[in-house]
C-alpha positions as CSV (number, residue, x, y, z in Angstrom):
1,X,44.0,136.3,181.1
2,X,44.8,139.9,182.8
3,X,41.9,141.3,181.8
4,X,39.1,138.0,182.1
5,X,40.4,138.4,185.9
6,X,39.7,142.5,185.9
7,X,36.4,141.6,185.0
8,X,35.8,138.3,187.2
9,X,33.2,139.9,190.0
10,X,32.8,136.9,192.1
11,X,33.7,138.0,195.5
12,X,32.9,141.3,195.8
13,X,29.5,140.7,197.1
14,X,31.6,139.6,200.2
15,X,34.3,142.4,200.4
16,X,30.9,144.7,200.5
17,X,29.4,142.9,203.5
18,X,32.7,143.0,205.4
19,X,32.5,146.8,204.5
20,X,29.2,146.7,205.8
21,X,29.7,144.7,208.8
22,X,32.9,147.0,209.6
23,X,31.1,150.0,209.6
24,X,28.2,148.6,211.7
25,X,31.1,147.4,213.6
26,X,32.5,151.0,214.8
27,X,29.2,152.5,215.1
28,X,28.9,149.9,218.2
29,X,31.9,150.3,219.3
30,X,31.6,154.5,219.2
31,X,28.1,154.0,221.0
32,X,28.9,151.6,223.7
33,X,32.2,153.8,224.7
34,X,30.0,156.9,224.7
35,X,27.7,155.4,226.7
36,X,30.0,153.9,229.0
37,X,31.5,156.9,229.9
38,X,28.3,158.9,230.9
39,X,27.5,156.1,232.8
40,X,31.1,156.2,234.8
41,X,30.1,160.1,235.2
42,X,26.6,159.5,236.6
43,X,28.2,156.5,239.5
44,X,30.7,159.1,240.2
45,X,28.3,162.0,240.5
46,X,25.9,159.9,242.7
47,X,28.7,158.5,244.7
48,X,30.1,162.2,245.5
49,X,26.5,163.0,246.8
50,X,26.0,159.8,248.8
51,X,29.1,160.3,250.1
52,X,28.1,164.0,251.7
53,X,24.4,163.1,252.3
54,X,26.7,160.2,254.7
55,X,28.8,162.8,256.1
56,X,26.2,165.6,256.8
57,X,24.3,162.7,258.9
């Protein structure tokens, strides 16, 4: 019985889509945080110059 359930495959076609699915999973994640920090950077950057093209007016 131990070793008809060692061999007994059924269900890892699903833990390798979840595998799949979780690694697709953190390269979003990585990607969207990477992105949204340079985007925080580039509204700070063009608030700092709006803010002394204001004050030079």
């Amino acid at each position: 019985m131990l070793t008809q359930f060692f061999k007994d495959e059924r269900g890892a076609t699903a833990i390798e889509y979840g595998l799949i699915c979780g690694l697709i999973f953190l390269a979003i994640v990585t990607t969207v945080l990477s992105y949204g920090d340079n985007l925080h950077k580039l509204y700070i950057k063009i608030g700092n110059a709006a803010g002394g093209a204001m004050a030079g007016s």
